[in-house]
C-alpha positions in Angstrom: -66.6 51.5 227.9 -63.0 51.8 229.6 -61.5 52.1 225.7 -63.8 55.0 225.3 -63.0 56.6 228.6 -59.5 56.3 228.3 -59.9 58.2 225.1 -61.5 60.9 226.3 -58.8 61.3 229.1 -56.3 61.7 226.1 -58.3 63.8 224.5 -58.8 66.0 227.3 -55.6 65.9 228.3 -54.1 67.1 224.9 -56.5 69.8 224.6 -55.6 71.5 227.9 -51.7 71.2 227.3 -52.3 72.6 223.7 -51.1 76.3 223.8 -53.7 78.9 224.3 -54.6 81.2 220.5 -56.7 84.2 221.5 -59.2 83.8 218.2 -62.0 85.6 217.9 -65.2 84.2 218.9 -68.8 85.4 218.3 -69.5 85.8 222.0 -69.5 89.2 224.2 -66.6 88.1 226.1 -63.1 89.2 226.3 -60.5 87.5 225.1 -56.9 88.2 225.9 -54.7 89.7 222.8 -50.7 90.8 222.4 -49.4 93.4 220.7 -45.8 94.0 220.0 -45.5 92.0 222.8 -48.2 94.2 225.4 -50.6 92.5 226.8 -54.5 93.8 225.7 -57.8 92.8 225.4 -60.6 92.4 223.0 -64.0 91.7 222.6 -65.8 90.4 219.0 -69.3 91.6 217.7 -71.3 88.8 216.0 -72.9 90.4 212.5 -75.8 88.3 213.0 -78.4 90.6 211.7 -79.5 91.1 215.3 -77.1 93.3 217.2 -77.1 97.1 216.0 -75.3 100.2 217.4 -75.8 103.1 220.0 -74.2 106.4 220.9 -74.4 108.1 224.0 -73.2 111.8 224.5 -71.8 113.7 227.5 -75.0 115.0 229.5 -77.1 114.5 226.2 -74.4 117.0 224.5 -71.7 116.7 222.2 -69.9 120.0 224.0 -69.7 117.9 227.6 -68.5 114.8 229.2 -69.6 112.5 231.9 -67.9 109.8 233.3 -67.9 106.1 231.2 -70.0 104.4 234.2 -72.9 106.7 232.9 -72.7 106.0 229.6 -72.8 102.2 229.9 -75.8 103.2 232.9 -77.3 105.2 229.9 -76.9 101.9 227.4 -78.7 99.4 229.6 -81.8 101.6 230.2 -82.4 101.5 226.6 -84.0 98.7 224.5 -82.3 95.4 224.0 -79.3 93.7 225.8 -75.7 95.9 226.2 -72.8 93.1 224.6 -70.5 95.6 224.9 -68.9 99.8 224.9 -66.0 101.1 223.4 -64.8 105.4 223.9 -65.6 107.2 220.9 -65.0 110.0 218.6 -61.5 112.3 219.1 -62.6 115.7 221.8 -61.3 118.0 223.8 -60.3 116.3 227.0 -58.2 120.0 228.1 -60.5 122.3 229.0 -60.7 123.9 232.7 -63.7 122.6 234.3 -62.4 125.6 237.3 -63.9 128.2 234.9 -67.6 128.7 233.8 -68.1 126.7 230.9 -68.7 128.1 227.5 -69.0 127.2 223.5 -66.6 127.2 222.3 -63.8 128.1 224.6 -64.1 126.4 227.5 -65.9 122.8 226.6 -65.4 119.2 226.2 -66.1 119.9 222.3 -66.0 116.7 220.0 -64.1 116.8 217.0 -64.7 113.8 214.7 -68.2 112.8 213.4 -70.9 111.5 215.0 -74.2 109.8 213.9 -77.2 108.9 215.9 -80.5 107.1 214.8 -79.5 108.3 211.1 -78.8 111.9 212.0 -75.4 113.8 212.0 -75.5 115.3 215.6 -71.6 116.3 215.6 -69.7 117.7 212.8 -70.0 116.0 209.9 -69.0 117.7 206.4 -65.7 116.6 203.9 -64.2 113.4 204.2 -64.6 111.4 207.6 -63.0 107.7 208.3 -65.7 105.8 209.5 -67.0 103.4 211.5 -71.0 102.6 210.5 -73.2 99.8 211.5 -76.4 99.8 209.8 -79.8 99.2 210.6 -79.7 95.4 209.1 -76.4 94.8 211.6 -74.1 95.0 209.4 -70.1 96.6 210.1 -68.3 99.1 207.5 -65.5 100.8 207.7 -64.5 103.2 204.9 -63.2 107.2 204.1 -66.8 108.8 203.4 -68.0 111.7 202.8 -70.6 113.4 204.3 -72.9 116.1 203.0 -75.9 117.1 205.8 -78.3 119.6 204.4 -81.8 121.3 205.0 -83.7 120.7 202.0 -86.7 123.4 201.9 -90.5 122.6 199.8 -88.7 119.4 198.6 -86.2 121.5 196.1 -84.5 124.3 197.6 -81.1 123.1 199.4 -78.6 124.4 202.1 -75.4 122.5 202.5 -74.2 122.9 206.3 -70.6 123.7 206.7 -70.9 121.6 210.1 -73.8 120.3 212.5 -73.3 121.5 216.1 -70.1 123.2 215.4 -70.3 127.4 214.7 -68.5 129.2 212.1 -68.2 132.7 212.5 -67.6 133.1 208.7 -70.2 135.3 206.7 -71.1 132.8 204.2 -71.3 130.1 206.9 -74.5 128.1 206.9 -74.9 125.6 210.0 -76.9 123.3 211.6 -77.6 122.7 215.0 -79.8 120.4 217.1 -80.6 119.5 220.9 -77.1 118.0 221.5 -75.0 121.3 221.3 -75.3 122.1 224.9 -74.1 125.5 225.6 -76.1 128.9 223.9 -73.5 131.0 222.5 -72.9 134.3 220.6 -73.8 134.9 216.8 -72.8 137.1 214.0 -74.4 140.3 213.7 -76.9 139.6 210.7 -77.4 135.7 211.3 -80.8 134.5 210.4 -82.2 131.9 212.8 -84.8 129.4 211.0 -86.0 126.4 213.3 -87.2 123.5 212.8 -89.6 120.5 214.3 -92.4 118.1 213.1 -90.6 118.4 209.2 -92.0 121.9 208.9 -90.5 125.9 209.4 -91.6 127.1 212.6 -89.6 130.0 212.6 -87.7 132.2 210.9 -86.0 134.7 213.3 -83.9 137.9 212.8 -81.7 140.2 214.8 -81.2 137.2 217.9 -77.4 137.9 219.2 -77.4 134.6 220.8 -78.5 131.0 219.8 -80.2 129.0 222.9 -80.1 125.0 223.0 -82.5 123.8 220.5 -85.3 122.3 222.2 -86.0 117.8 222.3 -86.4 117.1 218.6 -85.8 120.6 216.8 -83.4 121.4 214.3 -81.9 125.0 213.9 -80.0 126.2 210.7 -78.2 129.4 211.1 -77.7 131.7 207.9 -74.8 134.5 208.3 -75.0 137.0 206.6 -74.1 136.8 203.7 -75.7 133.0 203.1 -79.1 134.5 203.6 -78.9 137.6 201.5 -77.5 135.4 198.6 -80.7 133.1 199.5 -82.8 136.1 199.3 -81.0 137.2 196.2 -81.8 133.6 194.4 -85.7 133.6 196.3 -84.7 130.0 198.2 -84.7 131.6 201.8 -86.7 129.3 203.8 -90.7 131.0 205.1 -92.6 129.3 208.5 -94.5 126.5 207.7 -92.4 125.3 204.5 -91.6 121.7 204.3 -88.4 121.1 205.9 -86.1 117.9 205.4 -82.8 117.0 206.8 -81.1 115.3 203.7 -78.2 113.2 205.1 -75.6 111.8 202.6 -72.7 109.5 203.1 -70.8 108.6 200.1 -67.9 105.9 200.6 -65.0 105.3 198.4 -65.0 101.6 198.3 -66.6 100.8 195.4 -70.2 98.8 195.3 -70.9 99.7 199.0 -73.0 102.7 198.8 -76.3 100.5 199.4 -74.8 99.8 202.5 -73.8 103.1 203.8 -77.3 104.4 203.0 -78.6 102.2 205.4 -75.9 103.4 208.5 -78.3 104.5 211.3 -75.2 105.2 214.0 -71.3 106.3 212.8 -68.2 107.5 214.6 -65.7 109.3 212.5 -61.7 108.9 213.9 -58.8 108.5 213.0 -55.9 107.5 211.9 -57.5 104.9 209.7 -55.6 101.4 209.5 -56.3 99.4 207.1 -58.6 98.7 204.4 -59.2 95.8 202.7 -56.1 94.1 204.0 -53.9 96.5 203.2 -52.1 99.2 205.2 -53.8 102.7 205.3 -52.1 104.4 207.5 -49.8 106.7 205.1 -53.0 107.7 204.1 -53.7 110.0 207.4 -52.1 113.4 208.1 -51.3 114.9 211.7 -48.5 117.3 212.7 -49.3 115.6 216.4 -46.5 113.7 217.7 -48.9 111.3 219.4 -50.7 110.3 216.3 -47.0 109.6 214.4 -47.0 105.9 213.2 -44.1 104.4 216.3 -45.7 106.7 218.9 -46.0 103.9 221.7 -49.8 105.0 224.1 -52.5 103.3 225.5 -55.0 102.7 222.4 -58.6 101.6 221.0 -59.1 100.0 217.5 -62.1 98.7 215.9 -61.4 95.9 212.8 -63.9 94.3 210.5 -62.7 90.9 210.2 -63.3 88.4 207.3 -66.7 87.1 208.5 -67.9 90.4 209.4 -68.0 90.2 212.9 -66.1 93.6 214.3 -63.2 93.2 216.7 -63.1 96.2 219.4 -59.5 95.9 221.5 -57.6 98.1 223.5 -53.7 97.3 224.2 -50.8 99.7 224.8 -49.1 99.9 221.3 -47.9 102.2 218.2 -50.2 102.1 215.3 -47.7 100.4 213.0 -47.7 97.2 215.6 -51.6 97.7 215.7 -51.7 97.3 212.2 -49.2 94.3 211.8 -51.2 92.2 214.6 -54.7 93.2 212.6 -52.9 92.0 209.0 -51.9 89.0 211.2 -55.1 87.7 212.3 -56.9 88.7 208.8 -58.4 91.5 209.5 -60.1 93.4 206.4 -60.7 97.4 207.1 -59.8 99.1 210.8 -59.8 102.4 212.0 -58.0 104.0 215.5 -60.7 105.2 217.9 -59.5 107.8 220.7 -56.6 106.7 222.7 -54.7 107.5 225.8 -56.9 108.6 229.0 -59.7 108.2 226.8 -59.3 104.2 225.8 -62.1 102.4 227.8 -63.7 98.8 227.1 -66.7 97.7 228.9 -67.8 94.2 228.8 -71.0 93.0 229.8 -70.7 90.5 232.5 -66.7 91.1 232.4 -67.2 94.9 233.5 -64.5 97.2 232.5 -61.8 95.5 230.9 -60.0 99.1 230.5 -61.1 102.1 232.5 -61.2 105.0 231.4 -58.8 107.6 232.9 -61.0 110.9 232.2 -64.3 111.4 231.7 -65.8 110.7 227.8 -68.0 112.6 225.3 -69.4 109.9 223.6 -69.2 105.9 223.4 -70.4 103.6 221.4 -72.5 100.5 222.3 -73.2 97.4 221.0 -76.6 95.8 221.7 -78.6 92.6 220.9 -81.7 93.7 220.0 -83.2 90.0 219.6 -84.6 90.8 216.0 -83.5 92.6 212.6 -86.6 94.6 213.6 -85.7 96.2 216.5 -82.3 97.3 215.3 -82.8 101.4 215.2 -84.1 102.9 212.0 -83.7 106.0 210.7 -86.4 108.6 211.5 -89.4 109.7 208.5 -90.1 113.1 207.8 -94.1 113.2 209.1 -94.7 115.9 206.2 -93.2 113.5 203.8 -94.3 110.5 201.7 -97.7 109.2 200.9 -100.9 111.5 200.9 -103.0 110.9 204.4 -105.8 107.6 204.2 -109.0 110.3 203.1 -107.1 112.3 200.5 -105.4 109.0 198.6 -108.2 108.8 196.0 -108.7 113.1 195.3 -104.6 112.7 195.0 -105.0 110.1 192.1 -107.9 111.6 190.2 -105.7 114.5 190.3 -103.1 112.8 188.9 -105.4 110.8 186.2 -107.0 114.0 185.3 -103.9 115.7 184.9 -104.4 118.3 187.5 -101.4 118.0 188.8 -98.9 119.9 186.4 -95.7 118.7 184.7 -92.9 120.0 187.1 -95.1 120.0 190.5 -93.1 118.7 193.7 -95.8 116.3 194.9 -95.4 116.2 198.6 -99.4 115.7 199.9 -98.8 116.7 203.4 -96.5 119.2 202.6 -98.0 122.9 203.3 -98.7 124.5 199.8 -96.8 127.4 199.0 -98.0 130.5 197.1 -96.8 129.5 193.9 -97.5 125.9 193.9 -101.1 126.8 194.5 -101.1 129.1 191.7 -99.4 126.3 189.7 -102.8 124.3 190.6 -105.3 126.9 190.4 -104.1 127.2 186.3 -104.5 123.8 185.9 -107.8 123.9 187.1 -108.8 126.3 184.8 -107.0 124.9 181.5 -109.4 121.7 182.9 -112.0 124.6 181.2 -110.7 126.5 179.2 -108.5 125.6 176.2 -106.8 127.2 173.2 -107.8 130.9 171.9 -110.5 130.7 174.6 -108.2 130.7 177.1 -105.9 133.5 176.2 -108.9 135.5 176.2 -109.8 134.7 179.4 -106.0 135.4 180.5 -106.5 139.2 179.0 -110.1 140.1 180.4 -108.5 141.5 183.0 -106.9 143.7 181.3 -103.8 142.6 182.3 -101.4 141.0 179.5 -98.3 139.1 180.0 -95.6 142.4 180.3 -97.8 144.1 183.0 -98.0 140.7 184.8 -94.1 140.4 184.6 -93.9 144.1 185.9 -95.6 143.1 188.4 -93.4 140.9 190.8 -89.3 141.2 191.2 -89.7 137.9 193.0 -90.7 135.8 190.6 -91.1 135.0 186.8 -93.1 132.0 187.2 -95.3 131.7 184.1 -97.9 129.6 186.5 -97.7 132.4 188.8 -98.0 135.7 186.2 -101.2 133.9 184.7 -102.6 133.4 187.9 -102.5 136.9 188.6 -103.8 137.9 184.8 -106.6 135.8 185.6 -107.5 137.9 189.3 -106.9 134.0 191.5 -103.5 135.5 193.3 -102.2 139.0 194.1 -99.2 140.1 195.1 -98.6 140.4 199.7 -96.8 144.1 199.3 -95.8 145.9 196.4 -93.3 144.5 193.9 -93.6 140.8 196.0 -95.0 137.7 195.5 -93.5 135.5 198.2 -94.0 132.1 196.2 -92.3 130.2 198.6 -94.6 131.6 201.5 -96.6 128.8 202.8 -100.6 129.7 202.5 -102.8 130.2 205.3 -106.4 128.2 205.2 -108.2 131.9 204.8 -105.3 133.3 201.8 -106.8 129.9 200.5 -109.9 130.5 201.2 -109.6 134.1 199.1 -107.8 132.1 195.7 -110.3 129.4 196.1 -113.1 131.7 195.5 -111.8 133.5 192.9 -110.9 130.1 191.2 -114.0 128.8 191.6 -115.9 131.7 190.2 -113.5 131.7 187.3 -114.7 128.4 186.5 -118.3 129.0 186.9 -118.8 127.7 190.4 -120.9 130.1 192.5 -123.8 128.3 193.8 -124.4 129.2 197.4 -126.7 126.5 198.6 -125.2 126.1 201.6 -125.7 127.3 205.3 -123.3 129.8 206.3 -121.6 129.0 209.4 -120.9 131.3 212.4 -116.9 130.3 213.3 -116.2 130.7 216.6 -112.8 132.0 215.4 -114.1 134.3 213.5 -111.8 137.3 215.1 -108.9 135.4 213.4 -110.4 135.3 209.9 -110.8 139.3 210.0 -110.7 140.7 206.4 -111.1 137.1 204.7 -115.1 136.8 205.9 -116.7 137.5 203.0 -114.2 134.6 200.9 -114.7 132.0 203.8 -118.3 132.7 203.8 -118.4 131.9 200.1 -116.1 128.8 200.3 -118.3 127.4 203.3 -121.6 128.1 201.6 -120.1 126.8 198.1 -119.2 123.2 200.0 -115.6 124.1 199.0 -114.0 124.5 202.5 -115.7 124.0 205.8 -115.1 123.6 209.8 -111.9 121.7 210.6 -113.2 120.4 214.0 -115.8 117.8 214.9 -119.3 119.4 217.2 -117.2 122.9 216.5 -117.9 125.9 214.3 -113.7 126.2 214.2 -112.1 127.0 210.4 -108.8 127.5 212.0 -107.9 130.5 209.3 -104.1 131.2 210.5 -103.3 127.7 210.2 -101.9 126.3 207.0 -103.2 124.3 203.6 -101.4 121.0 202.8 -101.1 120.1 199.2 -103.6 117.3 199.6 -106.4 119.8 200.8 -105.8 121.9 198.0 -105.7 118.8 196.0 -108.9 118.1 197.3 -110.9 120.9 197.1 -109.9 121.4 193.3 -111.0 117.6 192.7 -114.6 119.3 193.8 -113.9 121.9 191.3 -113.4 119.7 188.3 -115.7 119.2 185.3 
């Protein structure tokens, strides 16, 4: 027992006379690092599939600051456990905060990218170095580009030239969301088109100003010229269209795309440092002195290190000795995150291993969420995706029947537009009518295929001319057909009975029903009296006589109702 004892004095004794090696360690801890011989500190992220990624913003806003206390304060109220914060993206630190502030002369505006539960809320188009953890816990670093566009009725796309950044240029299209902060002046002839829920909710013309977009809304601004060339083309976006945010990050290291498709929360800086080993930074371009390569400042780096884990440090330092100590230890891809006044690390437990000397814009957080599950995830569009639980089976006889035409966006939720609907309404009648029986019925009317084209400037749809040969749609105003308008439940209400006619359905068995919003359906009673007593629409509340006819018909309802129709 003494032999053993005395060993483990030696032992002991050895270890603590061994000389101290700062290596990282999976544990929210700071360590002590030196760099070109400055003292600095660091702090290691385990990639352990449980620990994810939050930004926080100045005020909620990426035009505003707040000091770095409240964005840690901000951190710990959320979910999960705070390991540790690091500053964030590059801003404007200068402004006067004497002087009323203003977009976007007088604000704390950030420059680099940001991304937040899978959304772009700052910046975000062309090539960005950045920093991405994903929602499975996983750390990349990589040049990336970044597209962010509103995607309108699943087809009809507008690239934004930035998000939360205004450009008074003509052709400028750009989107906005409740983190710009201030209101601020637009272009004479910008076209306003907000967005919430996944759907248009307003399309507005002649506004000099743009307010804060409210909790959860998304605003795209058209100049000018954007939305008469999207008139021109007939892809301008109408209320109640389906409308997707379509975020895209495309790196350049080969074989990671996977990943990056998966990065719920970024922050785009610069100068980047090194990738895969091998020193990057040649690669950036600044005319600022400060950014120059022997330019000696307090600094923040962030470095992906051979098991994954992510080193965040701070030390006072030029980016060339950053670099060499990062190549030293083995690190694999690193990027600069602001420096000078704006260089904080927060430890939990440790507190604030370097302060920040100005207020911030944004941070980033590390937090253990306890589970791969409760990592954030990127948000769903609630318009999107699979048809609701009671339309499921109309949806696939529709599809087994071949009601649903080659071409057709299938988006069940989705409000139908005018020319989808007639796209259906054909097909219904083709279920019908077939071969020389069918072009006769396309010419009782009297209308043939050149009078049909004459018709519309807005559309050459064959779907769309047929419908109107065969008396199921009309044109809204002379010359128009609006096919990307979104239908109201009594415009549907008016092509389901003359579909259902068409096709021999007129029985009127049914009770008529005395709607209680009957004021609203106005010129469309005698075609909702006909659907209702035809068992082809009905009430749209429970105990209630309520058809609701200004609000609007999803896909699956139309879906539905023609399922009814059917042979």
């Amino acid at each position: 027992m003494k032999t053993i004892r005395k060993i483990s004095a030696i032992l002991l004794t050895a270890l603590l006379c061994m000389p101290f090696f700062a290596a990282p360690a999976y544990a929210a801890s700071p360590y002590a690092i030196t760099i070109g011989g400055n003292a600095g500190n660091a702090v290691t992220i385990p990639a352990n599939g449980t620990v994810g990624a939050v930004i926080t913003t100045g005020q909620n806003s990426v035009n505003k600051d707040m000091p770095a206390a409240d964005h840690v304060a901000k951190a710990n109220a959320g979910s999960g456990s705070l390991l540790a914060s690091v500053n964030g993206a590059l801003f404007n630190a200068y402004y006067n905060a004497g002087k009323t502030l203003s977009y976007p002369d007088n604000c704390a505006q950030i420059m680099g990218m940001l991304m937040s539960r899978g959304e772009v809320i700052s910046r975000g188009s062309g090539k960005n170095v950045l920093l991405g953890v994903t929602d499975t816990g996983k750390f990349l670093i990589d040049r990336v580009s970044v597209s962010v566009a509103a995607k309108f009725r699943g087809k009809d796309k507008f690239t934004a030239w930035a998000v939360n950044t205004y450009h008074t240029d003509a052709s400028a299209i750009d989107l906005f969301t409740s983190e710009m902060g201030y209101s601020f002046a637009l272009q004479s002839g910008a076209v306003v088109v907000r967005m919430q829920g996944g759907m248009v909710t307003d399309v507005q013309t002649g506004q000099s100003r743009l307010n804060v977009p409210a909790a959860g809304e998304k605003v795209m601004v058209f100049n000018a010229n954007a939305w008469a060339n999207a008139c021109t083309w007939n892809t301008e976006p109408h209320v109640g269209n389906l409308a997707e945010i379509e975020t895209i990050l495309t790196p350049e290291k080969a074989g990671t795309q996977s990943d990056w498709d998966r990065v719920v929360t970024a922050v785009g800086c610069s100068p980047w440092l090194l990738e895969g080993g091998v020193d990057k930074f040649a690669e950036n371009v600044s005319s600022d002195p400060k950014m120059g390569r022997d330019y000696k400042a307090q600094r923040t780096f962030a470095a992906i290190l051979g098991d994954g884990s992510l080193m965040i440090g701070e030390c006072t330092a030029t980016f060339g000795q950053i670099i060499d100590y990062l190549k030293g230890i083995g690190a694999v891809d690193a990027l600069a995150l602001d420096g000078g006044a704006s260089s904080t690390l927060y430890v939990s437990g440790s507190g604030y291993v370097q302060p920040a000397g100005r207020k911030l814009a944004s941070m980033l957080h590390f937090v253990d969420y306890g589970s791969a599950d409760a990592i954030p995830k990127k948000g769903q569009n609630p318009m999107a995706g699979e048809p609701s639980a009671w339309a499921k089976a109309y949806v696939e006889k529709a599809q087994n029947v071949g009601l649903i035409p080659d071409g057709f966006n299938l988006m069940p939720k989705a409000n139908i537009t005018r020319a989808e609907f007639a796209s259906l309404a054909v097909s219904l009648v083709k279920q019908y009518y077939s071969g020389s029986s069918y072009n006769s019925l396309l010419t009782k009317n009297g209308i043939d295929y050149d009078a049909a084209r004459a018709a519309f400037n807005d559309t050459y749809l064959l779907d769309v001319l047929q419908a109107y040969q065969l008396g199921i749609v009309a044109g809204k105003s002379p010359g128009k057909f609006e096919p990307n308008e979104s239908i109201s439940r009594r415009e549907a209400a008016v092509m389901l009975t003359n579909a259902a006619k068409l096709v021999g359905k007129d029985s009127l068995d049914g009770d008529a029903l005395d709607y209680e919003d009957a004021a609203d359906i106005a010129w469309a009673a005698t075609y909702v009296d006909f659907v209702t007593r035809a068992g082809i629409m009905g009430s749209t509340s429970t105990g209630r006589a309520l058809f609701n006819p200004l609000g609007y018909y999803t896909q699956e309802q139309a879906l539905t109702t023609m399922c009814n129709l059917l042979p």
